[in-house]
C-alpha atoms as an extended CHARMM CRD file, in Angstrom:
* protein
*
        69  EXT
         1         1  UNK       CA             -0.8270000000       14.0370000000       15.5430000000  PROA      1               0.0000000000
         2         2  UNK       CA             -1.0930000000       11.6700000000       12.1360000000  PROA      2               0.0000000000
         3         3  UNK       CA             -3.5250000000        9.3780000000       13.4190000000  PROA      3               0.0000000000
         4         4  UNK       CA             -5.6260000000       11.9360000000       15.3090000000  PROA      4               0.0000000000
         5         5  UNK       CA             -6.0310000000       13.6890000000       11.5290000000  PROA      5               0.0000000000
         6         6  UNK       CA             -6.4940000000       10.4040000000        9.8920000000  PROA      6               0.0000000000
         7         7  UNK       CA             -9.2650000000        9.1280000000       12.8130000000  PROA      7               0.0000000000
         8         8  UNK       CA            -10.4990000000       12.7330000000       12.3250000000  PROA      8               0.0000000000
         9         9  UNK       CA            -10.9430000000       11.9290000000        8.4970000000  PROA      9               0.0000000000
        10        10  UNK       CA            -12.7590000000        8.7390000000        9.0020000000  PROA      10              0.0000000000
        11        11  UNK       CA            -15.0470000000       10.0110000000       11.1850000000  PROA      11              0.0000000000
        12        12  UNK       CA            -16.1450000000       12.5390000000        8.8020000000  PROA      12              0.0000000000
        13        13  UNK       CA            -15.8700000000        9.8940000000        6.3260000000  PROA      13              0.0000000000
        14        14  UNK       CA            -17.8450000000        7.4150000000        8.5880000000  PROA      14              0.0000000000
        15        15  UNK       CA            -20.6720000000       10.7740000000        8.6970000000  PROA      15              0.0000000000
        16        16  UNK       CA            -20.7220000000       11.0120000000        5.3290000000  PROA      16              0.0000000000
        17        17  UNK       CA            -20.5720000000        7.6750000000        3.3590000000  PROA      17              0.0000000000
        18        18  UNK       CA            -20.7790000000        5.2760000000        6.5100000000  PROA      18              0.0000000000
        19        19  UNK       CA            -20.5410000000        2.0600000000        3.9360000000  PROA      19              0.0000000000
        20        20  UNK       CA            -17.0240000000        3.0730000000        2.2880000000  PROA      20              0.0000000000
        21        21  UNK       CA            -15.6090000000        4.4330000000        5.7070000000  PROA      21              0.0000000000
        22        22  UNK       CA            -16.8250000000        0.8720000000        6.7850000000  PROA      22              0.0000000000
        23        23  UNK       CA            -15.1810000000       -0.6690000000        3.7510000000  PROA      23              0.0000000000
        24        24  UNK       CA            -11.7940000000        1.2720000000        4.2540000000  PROA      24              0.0000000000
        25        25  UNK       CA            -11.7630000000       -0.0430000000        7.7520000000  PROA      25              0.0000000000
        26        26  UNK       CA            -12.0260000000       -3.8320000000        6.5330000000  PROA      26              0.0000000000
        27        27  UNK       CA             -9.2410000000       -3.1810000000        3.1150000000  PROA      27              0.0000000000
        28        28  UNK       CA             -6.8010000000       -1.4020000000        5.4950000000  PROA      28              0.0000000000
        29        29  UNK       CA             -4.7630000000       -4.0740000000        6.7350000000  PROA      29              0.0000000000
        30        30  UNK       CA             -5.0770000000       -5.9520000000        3.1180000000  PROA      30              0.0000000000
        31        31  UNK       CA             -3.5460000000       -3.1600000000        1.8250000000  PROA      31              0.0000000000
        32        32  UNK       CA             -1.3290000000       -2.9310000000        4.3280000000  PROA      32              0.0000000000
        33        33  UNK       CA             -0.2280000000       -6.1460000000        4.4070000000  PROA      33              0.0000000000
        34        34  UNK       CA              0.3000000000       -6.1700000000        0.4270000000  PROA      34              0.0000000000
        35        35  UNK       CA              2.6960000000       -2.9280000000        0.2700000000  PROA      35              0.0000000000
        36        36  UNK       CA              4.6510000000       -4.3330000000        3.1440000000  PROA      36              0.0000000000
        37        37  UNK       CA              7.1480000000       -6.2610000000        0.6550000000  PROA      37              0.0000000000
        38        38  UNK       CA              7.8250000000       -3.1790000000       -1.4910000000  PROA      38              0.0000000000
        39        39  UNK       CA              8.9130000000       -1.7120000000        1.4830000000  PROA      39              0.0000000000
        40        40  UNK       CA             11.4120000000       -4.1020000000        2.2120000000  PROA      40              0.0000000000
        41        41  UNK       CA             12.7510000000       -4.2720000000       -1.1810000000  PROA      41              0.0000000000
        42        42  UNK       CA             13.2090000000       -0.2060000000       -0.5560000000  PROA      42              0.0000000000
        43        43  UNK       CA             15.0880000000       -0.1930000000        2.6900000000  PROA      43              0.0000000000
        44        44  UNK       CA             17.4060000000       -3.1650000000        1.0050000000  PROA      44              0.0000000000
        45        45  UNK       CA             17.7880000000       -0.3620000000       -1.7570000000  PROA      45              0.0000000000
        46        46  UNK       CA             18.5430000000        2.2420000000        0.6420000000  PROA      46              0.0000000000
        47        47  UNK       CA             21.3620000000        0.2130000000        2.3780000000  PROA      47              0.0000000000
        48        48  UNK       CA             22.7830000000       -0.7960000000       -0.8900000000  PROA      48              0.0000000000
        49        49  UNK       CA             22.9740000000        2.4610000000       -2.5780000000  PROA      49              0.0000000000
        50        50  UNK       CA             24.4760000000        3.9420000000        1.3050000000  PROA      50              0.0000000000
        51        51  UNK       CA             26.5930000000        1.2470000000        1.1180000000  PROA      51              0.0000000000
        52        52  UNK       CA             27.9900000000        2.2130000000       -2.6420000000  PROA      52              0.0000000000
        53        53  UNK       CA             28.0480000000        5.8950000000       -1.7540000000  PROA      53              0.0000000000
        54        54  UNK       CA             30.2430000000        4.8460000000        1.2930000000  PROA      54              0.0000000000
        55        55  UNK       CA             32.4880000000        2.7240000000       -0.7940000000  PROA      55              0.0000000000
        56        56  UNK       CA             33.0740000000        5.4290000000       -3.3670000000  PROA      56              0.0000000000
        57        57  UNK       CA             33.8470000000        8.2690000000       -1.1550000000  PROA      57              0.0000000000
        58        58  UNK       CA             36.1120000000        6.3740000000        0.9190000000  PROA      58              0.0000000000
        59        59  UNK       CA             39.3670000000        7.2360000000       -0.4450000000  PROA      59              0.0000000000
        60        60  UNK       CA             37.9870000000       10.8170000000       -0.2250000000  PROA      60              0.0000000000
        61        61  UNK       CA             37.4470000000       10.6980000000        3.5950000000  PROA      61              0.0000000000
        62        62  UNK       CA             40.9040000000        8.7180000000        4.0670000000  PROA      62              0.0000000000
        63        63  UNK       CA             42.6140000000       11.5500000000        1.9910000000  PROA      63              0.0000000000
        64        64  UNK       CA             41.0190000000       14.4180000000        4.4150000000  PROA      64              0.0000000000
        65        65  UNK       CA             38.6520000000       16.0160000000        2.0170000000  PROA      65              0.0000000000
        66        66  UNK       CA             36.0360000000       18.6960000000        2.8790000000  PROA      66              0.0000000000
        67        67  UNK       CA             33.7240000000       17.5510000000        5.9750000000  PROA      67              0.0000000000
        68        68  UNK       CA             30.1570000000       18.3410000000        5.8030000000  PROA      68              0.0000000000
        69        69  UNK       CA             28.7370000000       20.4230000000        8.4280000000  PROA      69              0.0000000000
């Protein structure tokens, strides 16, 4: 359903201002390609703050403290 509203949008775009619709097209994968590391570097953030989180509430879950739902 995302890329059926963002093909939607670039038609209209493509309608309306065929040169930057054209130029979107090209810088896409640039882009992509360039915001691909900070990515990375937040899924390594994600695991390592899980991984803290899980470290500090394990004497919690080997005591038998409240269980989330």
């Amino acid at each position: 359903m995302k890329f059926l509203v963002l093909f939607l949008v670039w038609c209209v775009l493509l309608v309306v201002a065929w040169p930057l619709a054209l130029l979107a097209l090209i810088l896409w994968p640039i882009v992509w390609l360039i915001s691909l590391p900070f990515r990375l570097i937040g899924i390594t953030f994600d695991a390592v703050f899980a991984l803290i989180r899980a470290i500090l509430f394990l004497p919690a879950r080997l005591l038998g403290g409240a269980r989330k739902a």
